[in-house]
GULUMLUM-943058 format. One record per residue: residue in one letter; x, y, z of N, C-alpha, C, O in turn. Coordinates in pm, whole numbers, plus 50000, padded with zeros to 5 digits. Layout:
residues N
AXYZXYZXYZXYZ ...
//
This chain:
residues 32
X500844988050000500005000050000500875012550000500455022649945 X502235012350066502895023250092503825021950032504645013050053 X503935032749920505155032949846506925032549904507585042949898 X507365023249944508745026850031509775025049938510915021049965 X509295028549813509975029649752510965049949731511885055749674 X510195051349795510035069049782510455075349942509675083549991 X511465072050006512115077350101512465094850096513335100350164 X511685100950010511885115550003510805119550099510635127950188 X510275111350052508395118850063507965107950153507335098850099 X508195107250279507335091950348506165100150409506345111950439 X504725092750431503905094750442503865090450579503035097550636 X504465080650673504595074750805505595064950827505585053350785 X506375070050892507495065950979507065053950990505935049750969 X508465045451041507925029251078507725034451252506505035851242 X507855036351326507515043451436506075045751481505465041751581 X505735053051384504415062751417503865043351354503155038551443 X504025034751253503295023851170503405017451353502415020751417 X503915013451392504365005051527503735010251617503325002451702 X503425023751634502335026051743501095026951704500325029651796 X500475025351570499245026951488499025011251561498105008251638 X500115002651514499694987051543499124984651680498024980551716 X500764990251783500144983451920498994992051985498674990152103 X498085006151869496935009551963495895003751884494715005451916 X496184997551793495234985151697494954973651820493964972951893 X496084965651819495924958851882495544956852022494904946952059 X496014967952112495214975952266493364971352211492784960952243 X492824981952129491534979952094490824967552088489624966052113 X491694958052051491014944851973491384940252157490304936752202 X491904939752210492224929652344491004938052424490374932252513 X490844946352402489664955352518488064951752462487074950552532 X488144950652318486984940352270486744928952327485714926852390 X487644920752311487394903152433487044907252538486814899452630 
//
């Protein structure tokens, strides 16, 4: 989906992708 090919112009850090995940995943464990 994310061009990483294009390190000029990044649209989201692997950082900011890694905390998108673990507040993805927070959500889904507070669902159960």
């Amino acid at each position: 989906i994310l061009d990483v090919a294009q390190p000029n112009s990044p649209k989201i850090t692997v950082s900011e992708l890694l905390q998108q995940l673990s507040v993805t995943q927070a959500e889904l464990e507070n669902i159960k």
